[in-house]
C-alpha positions in Angstrom: 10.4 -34.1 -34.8 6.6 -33.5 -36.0 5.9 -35.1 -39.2 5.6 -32.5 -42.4 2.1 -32.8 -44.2 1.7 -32.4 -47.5 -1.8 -30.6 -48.2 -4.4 -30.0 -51.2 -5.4 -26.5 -50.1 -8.7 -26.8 -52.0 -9.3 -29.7 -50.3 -9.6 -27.6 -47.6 -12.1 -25.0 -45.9 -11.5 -22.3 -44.0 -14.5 -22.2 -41.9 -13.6 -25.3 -40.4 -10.1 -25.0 -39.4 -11.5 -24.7 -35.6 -13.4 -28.3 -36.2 -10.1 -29.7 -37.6 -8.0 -28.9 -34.8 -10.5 -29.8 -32.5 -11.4 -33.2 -33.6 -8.1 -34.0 -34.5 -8.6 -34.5 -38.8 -7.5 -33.1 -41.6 -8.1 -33.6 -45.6 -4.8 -34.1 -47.0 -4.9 -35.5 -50.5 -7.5 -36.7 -53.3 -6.7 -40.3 -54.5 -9.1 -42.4 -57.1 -11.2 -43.7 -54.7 -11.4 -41.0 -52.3 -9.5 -38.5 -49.9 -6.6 -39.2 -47.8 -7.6 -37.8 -44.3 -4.6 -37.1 -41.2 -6.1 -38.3 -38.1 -4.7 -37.9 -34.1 -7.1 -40.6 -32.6 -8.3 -43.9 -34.2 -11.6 -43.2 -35.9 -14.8 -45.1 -34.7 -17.3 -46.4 -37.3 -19.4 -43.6 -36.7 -16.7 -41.1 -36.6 -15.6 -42.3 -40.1 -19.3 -41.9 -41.3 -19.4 -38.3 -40.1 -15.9 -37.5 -41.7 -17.1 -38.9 -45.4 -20.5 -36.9 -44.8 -18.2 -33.5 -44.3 -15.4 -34.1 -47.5 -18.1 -35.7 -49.8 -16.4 -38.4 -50.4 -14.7 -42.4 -49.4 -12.2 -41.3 -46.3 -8.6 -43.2 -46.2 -7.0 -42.5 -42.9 -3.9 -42.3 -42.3 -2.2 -41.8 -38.4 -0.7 -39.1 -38.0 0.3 -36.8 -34.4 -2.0 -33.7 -33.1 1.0 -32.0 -33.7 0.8 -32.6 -37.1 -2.0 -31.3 -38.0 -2.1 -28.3 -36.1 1.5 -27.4 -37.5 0.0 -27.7 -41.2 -3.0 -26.1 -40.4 -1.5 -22.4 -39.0 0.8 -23.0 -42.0 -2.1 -23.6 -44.7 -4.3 -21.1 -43.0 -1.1 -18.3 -41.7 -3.5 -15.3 -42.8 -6.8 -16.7 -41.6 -5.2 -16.9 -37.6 -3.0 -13.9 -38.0 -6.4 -11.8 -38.7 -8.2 -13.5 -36.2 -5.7 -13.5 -33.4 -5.3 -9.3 -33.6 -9.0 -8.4 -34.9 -11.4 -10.9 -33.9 -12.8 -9.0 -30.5 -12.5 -5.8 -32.8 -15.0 -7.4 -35.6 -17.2 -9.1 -32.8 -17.6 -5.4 -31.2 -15.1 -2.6 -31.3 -16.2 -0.8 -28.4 -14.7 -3.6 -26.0 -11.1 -3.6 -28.2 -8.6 -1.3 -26.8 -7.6 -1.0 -30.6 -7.7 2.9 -30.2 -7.0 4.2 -26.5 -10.0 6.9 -26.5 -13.5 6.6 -28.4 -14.8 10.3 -29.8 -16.6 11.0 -27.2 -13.9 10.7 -24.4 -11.6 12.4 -26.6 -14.2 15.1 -26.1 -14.2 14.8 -22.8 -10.7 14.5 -22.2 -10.5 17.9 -24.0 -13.1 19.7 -22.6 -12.0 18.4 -18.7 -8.7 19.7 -19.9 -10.2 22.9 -20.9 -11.8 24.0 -18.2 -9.4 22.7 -15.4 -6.2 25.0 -17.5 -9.2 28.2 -17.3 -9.7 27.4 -13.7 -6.3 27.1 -13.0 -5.3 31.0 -14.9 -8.4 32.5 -13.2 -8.4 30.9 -9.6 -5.2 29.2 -9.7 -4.9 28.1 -5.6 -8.8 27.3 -5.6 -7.9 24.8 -8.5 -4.8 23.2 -7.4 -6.4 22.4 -3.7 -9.0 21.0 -5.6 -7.7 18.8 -7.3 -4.7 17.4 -4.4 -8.2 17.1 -2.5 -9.9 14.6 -4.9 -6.6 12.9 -6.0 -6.9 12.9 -1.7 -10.4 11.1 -2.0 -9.6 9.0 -4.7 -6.7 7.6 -3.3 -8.6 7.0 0.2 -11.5 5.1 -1.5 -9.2 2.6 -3.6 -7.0 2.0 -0.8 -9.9 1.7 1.4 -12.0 -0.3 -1.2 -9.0 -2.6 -0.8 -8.8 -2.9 3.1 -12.6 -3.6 3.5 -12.5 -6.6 0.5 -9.5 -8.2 1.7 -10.6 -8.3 5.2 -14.1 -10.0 3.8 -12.1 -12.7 2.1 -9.5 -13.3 5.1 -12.9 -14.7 7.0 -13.5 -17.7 4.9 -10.2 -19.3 5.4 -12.8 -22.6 5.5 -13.5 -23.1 1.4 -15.4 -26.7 -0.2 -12.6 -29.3 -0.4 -10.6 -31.1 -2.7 -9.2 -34.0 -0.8 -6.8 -35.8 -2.0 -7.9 -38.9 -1.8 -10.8 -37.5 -4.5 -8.2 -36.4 -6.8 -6.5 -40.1 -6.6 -10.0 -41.6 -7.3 -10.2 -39.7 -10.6 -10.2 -42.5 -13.2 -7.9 -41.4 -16.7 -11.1 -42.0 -18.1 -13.5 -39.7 -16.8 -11.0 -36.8 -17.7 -11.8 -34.6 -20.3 -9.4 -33.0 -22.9 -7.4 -30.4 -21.2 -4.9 -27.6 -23.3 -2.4 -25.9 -22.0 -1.1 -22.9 -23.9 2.3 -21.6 -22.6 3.3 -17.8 -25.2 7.0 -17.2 -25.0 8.9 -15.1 -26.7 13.1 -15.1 -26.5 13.0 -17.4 -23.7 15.6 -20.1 -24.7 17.4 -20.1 -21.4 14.6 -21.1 -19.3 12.7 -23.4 -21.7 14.7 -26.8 -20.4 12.8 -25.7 -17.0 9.4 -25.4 -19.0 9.3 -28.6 -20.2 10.1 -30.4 -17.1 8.0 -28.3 -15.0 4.8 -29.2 -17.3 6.0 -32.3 -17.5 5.3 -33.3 -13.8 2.2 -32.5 -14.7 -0.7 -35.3 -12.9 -2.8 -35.8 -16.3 -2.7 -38.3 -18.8 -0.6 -37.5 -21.7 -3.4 -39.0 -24.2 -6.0 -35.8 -23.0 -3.2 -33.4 -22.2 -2.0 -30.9 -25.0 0.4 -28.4 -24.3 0.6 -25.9 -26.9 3.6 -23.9 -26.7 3.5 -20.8 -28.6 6.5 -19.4 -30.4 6.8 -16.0 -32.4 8.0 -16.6 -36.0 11.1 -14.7 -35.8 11.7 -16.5 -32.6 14.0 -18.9 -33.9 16.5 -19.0 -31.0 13.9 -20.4 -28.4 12.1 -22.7 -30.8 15.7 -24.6 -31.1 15.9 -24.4 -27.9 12.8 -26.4 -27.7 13.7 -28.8 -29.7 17.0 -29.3 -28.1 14.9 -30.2 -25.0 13.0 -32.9 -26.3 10.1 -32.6 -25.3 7.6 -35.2 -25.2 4.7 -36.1 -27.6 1.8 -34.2 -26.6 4.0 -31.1 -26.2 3.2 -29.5 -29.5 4.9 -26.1 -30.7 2.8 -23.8 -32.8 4.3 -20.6 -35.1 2.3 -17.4 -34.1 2.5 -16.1 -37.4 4.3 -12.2 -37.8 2.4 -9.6 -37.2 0.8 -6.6 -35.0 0.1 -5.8 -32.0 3.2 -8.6 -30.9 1.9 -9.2 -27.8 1.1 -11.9 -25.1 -2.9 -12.0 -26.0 -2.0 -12.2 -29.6 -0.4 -15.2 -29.6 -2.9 -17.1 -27.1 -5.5 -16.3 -29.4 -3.3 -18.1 -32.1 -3.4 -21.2 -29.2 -7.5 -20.9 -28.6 -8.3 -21.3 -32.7 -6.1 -24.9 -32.7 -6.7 -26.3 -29.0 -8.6 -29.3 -28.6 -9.5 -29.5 -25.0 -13.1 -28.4 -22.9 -11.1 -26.8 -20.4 -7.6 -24.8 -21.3 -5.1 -23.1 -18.7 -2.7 -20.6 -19.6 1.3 -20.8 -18.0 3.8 -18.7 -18.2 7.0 -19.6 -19.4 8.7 -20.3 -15.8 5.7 -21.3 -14.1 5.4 -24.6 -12.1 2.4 -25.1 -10.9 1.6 -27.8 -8.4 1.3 -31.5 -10.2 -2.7 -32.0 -9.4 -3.8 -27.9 -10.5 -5.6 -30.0 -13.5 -6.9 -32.7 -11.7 -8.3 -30.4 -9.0 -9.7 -28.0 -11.5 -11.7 -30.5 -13.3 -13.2 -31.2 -10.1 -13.8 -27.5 -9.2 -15.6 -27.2 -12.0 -18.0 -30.2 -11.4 -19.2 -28.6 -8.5 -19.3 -25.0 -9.2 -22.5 -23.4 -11.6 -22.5 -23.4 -15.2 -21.9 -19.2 -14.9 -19.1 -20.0 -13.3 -16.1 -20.3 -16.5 -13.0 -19.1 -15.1 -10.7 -20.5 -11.9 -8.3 -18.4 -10.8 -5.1 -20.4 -9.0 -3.0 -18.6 -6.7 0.6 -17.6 -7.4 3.4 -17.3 -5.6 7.3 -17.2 -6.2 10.1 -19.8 -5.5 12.8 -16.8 -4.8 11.0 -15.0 -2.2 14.4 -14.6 -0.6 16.8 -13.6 -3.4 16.0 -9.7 -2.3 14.1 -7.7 -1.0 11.8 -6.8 -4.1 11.5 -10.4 -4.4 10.0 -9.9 -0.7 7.8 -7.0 -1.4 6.3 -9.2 -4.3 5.8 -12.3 -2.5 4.0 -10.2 0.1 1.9 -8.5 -2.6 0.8 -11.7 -4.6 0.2 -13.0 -1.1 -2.3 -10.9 0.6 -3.9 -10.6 -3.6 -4.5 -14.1 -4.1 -5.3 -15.3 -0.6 -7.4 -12.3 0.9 -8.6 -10.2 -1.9 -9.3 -12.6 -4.9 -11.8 -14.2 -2.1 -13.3 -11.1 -1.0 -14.3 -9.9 -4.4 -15.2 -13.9 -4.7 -17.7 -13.1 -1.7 -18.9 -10.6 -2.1 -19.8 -11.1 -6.0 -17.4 -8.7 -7.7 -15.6 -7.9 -10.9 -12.4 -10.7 -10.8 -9.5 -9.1 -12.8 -7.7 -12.6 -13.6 -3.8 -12.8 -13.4 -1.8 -13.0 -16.3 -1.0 -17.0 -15.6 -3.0 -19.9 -14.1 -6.3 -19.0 -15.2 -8.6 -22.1 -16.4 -11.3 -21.6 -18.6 -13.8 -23.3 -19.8 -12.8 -23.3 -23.4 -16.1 -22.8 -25.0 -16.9 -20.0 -23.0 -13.5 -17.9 -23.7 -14.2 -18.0 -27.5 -17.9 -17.3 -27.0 -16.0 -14.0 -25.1 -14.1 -13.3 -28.3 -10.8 -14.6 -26.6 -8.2 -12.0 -25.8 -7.9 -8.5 -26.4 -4.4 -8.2 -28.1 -4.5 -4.6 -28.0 -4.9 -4.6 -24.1 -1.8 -4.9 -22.4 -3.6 -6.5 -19.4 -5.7 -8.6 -21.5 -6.4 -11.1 -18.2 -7.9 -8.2 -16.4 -9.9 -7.1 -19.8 -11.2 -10.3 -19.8 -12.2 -11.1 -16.4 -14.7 -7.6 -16.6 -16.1 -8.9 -19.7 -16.9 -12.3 -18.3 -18.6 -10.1 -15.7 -20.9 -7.9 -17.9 -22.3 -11.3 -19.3 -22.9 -12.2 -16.1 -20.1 -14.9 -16.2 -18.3 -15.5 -13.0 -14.6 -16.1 -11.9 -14.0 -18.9 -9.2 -10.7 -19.5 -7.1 -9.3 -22.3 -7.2 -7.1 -23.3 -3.8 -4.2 -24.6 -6.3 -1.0 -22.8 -6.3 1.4 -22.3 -9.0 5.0 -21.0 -8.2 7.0 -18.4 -10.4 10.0 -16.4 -10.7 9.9 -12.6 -8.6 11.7 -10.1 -10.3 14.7 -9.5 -9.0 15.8 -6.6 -10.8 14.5 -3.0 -10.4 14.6 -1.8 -13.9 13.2 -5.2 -15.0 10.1 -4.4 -12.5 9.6 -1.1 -13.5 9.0 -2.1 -17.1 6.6 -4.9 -15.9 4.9 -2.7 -13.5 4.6 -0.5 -16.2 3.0 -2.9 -18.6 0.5 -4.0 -16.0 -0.4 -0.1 -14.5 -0.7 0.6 -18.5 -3.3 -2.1 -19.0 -5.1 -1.3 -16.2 -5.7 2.4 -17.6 -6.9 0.7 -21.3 -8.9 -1.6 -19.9 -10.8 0.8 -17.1 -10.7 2.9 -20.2 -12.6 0.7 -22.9 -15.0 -0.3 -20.5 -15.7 3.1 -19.4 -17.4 3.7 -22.9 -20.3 2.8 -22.0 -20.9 3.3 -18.5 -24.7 3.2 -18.5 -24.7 -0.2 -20.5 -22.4 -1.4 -17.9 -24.2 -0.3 -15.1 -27.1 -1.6 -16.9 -25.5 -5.5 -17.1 -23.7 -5.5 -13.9 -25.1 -3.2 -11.3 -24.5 -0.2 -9.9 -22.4 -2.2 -6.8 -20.5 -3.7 -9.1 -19.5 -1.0 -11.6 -18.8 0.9 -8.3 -16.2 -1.7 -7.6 -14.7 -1.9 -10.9 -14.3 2.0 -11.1 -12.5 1.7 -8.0 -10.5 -1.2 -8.5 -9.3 -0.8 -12.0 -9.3 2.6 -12.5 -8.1 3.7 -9.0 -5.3 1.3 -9.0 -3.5 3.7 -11.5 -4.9 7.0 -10.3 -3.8 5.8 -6.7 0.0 5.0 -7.9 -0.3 8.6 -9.8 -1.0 10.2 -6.7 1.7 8.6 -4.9 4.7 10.8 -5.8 2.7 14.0 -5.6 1.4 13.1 -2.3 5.1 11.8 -0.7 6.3 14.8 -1.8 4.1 16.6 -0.3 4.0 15.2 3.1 8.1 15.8 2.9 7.5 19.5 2.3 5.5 19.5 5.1 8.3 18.7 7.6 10.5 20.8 6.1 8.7 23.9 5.2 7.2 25.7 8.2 3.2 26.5 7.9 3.3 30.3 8.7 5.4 29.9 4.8 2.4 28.1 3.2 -0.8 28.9 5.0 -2.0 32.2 2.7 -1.7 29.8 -0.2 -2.3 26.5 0.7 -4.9 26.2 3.9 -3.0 23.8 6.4 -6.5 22.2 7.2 -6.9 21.0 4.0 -3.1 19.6 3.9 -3.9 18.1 7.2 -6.5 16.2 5.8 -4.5 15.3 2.6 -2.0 14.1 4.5 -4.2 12.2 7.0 -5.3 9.8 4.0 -2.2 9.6 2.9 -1.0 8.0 6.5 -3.8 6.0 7.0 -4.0 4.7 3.0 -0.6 3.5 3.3 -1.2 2.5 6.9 -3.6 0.0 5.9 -1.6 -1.1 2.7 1.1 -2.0 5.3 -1.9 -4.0 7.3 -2.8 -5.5 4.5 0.7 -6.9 3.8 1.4 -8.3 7.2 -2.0 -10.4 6.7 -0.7 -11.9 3.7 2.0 -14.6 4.5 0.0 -15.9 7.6 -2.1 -18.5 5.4 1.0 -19.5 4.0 3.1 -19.7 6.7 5.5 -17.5 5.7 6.0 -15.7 8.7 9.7 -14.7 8.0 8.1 -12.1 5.6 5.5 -10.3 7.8 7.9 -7.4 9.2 9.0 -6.4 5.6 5.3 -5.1 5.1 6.5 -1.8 6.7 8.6 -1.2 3.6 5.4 -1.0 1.4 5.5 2.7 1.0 8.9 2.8 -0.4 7.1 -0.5 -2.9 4.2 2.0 -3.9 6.9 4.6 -4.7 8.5 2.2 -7.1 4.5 1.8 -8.9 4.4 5.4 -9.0 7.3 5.8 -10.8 5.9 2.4 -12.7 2.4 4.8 -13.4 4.2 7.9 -15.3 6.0 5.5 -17.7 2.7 3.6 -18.2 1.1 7.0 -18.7 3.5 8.0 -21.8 3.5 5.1 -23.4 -0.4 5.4 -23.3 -0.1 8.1 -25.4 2.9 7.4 -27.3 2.8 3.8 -27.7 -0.5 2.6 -26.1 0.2 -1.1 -27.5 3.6 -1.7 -27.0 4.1 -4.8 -24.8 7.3 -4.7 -22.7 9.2 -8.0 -22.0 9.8 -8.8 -18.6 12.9 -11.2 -18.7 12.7 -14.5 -17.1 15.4 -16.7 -16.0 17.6 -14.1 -14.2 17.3 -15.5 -10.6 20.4 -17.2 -8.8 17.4 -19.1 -7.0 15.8 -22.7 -8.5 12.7 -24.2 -7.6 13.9 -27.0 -6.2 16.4 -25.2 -3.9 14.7 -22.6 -2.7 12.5 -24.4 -0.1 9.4 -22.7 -1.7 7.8 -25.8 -3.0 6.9 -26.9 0.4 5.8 -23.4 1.7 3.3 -23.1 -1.4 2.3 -26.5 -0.3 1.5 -25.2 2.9 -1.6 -23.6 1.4 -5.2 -25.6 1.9 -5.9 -27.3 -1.1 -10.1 -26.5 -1.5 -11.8 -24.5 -4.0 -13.9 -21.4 -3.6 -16.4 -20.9 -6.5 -19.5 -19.1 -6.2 
């Protein structure tokens, strides 16, 4: 158990909480001759000097754990990191919070779109409705294609800068700088045994490695849980203090004010990621440019088997993180990060203003505002596995959460188009409209478009032709084939760098898997409006299937072990 401090408050200020978390310090006390200071580390003559300098006064340290003082500081200073975890991007600029879902002028917009499409729609109503199945037509032809041409770019550098591993053994403990791990969970006790070991294979020395685990205050089920696992030292559990939005962001933005380390990764709670991901991101780094601030490993999933959605995910996250991460790598695009596995460099994320905790999809948020300051996202050839959802109404609620995201965050950024174009290009905005906000507008058109290629079998074109023209259905339904033609493509590509070939021929089920994120869009649409912030769970822990069991170590570990980082 962490040590309980007893602290002077006015000994205290709160403009330095960051500094005393990140050095490791903390005033506790005054005493006649001078002021009782908490420290993590032994202090250094010089160190001592600087310390006296900042409290004014003789220091007397006393040894204490990091987990100490970071415990009494978010419970001296609960208000200060509850304010700054949900408002901090919001006071730094509100225009890039998704605090409200439309600014005034898209509201106008939205209204007067609205406006003229229902007048349309009473005065010419075929006119309209062809219209608009033939851009939902060309919209979902351009993401889908957008997609295709990337992931084929990336799929030609299979050959990346390596990390040997003879490199990563000659790393001395020495030369390693401070590294955080923040891990949010929220009701997680069943899998949190599996946390701790998982980080705990972890290749770094405990004496520069911090993992911050992050634990809602009404949460009290999995913080026991925690502590009935034991975990060790450096494993330090911090109380995101109650409040709103209750969201993942939220509480990592708790994590960024107390970590410690240059570099800081964030895990999910079932992740395990491969035992050198640290070791071979420190070296990424070294070699890629100073704009370069974010690594991206790859994920994967230990229970690829289980069924098939578990299939249709693995093939997803495979083709994603091995073909079209890359490709947008290449060819100098907008990176929306995955929600786990992401490295930063830790000065960089709070000079970024940390995590939207309005955005649903903060990682994507955040990976198009590293962009527009001309930040980059590199790829780091590490891989990390997880657990698939197994269960459909479980992955219709995450799919939901994600597609919902997406919307907000093509949404916020869509603000200021001009100012955007202006910082990243017209190529680049180009791909960002078509990647984040034709994801969800392709998944919209989905349903209406499988329907209507159904109707088409079944409903003969002498019936239809005075209202609908069949050459304008003919070419709907042409880019509805070949969109979901290529999708299929794209999925068979996936498992080959992997070596999962076993999984290539469930590809051809991908429609029936976009029907599924269709169904995911429409949720994600209502709760936009109804409850635009309202972060749905997806549970962990429910797989039959174990890491260790599942044979899915050794296919991640079939992956090449390099680093791309432009």
């Amino acid at each position: 158990m962490t040590a309980h401090l007893e602290v002077e408050r006015e000994l205290l200020d709160p403009a330095l909480r960051r500094r005393y978390a990140g050095e490791g310090w903390l005033p506790l006390r005054r005493t006649p001759d001078g002021v009782e200071v908490a420290v993590s580390a032994p202090l250094t003559p010089r160190r001592q000097a600087a310390l006296e300098a900042v409290v004014g006064d003789r220091v007397h340290v006393r040894a204490v754990s990091q987990g100490a003082i970071v415990q009494a500081l978010t419970s001296v200073f609960r208000d200060e990191y509850a304010s700054q975890a949900a408002d901090g991007l919001y006071r730094l600029d509100p225009v890039l919070s998704a605090r409200y879902v439309l600014s005034r002028s898209q509201k106008v917009l939205a209204i007067g779109t609205a406006l003229i499409v229902l007048g349309c729609a009473l005065v010419w109503p075929v006119p309209t409705l062809m219209t608009l199945i033939g851009g939902a037509s060309v919209i979902f032809l351009a993401s889908t294609l957008f997609k295709f041409f990337v992931a084929l770019r990336g799929s030609r550098y299979d050959l990346v800068a390596r990390v040997r591993p003879e490199e990563v053994a000659a790393i001395r403990d020495e030369e390693l700088p401070v590294y955080t791990v923040l891990v949010p969970v929220f009701r997680e006790a069943r899998i949190v045994g599996r946390l701790v070991e998982n980080l705990g294979r972890l290749d770094y020395p405990t004496e520069k490695l911090e993992v911050i685990i992050l634990v809602e205050e009404e949460d009290d089920e999995t913080r026991d849980a925690i502590a009935g696992s034991e975990p060790p030292p450096h494993f330090i559990v911090v109380t995101v203090p109650k409040g709103a939005p209750q969201t993942k962001p939220r509480a990592c933005n708790v994590g960024l004010e107390v970590a410690r380390g240059e570099f800081l990764v964030i895990y999910d709670a079932e992740d395990a990621p491969e035992p050198d991901q640290l070791k071979k991101t420190v070296i990424a780094f070294s070699r890629a440019a100073p704009s370069v601030v974010v690594m991206q490993a790859a994920l994967n999933y230990f229970n690829a088997r289980e069924n098939v959605l578990t299939r249709m995910f693995s093939l997803e996250y495979s083709y994603w993180f091995d073909y079209m991460l890359t490709g947008l790598d290449i060819r100098d695009l907008p990176i929306p990060l995955g929600g786990t596995s992401n490295h930063f460099r830790t000065s960089a994320l709070r000079e970024l203003g940390g995590w939207d905790p309005y955005n649903v999809t903060e990682d994507a948020d955040l990976g198009i505002r590293a962009s527009a300051l001309g930040y980059r996202v590199g790829v780091v050839d590490s891989t990390t596995m997880e657990e698939a959802t197994s269960h459909m109404g479980i992955f219709i609620g995450q799919r939901s959460r994600w597609i919902k995201g997406y919307m907000q965050t093509a949404l916020v950024h869509a603000r200021r188009p001009m100012a955007l174009i202006g910082k990243i290009g017209l190529r680049r905005f180009a791909a960002f409209a078509l990647l984040i906000a034709g994801t969800p507008l392709t998944f919209l058109g989905v349903l209406p478009f499988t329907a209507l290629t159904l109707l088409s079998f079944f409903i003969p074109w002498a019936d239809v032709g005075p209202a609908f023209p069949p050459a304008i259905l003919w070419i709907c339904l042409l880019n509805f084939f070949i969109g979901n033609a290529l999708m299929v493509y794209l999925n068979m590509m996936g498992p080959y760098k992997r070596g999962a070939f076993w999984l290539v021929g469930w590809a051809v089920l991908n429609p029936v898997y976009w029907l599924l994120h269709s169904l995911a869009s429409y949720k994600a649409l209502w709760q936009l409006i109804t409850k635009p912030h309202y972060w749905q769970k997806t549970e962990h822990g429910m797989s039959q299937f174990t890491l260790e069991g599942s044979g899915a170590a050794a296919a991640g570990a079939q992956t090449s072990d390099g680093v791309s980082a432009r």
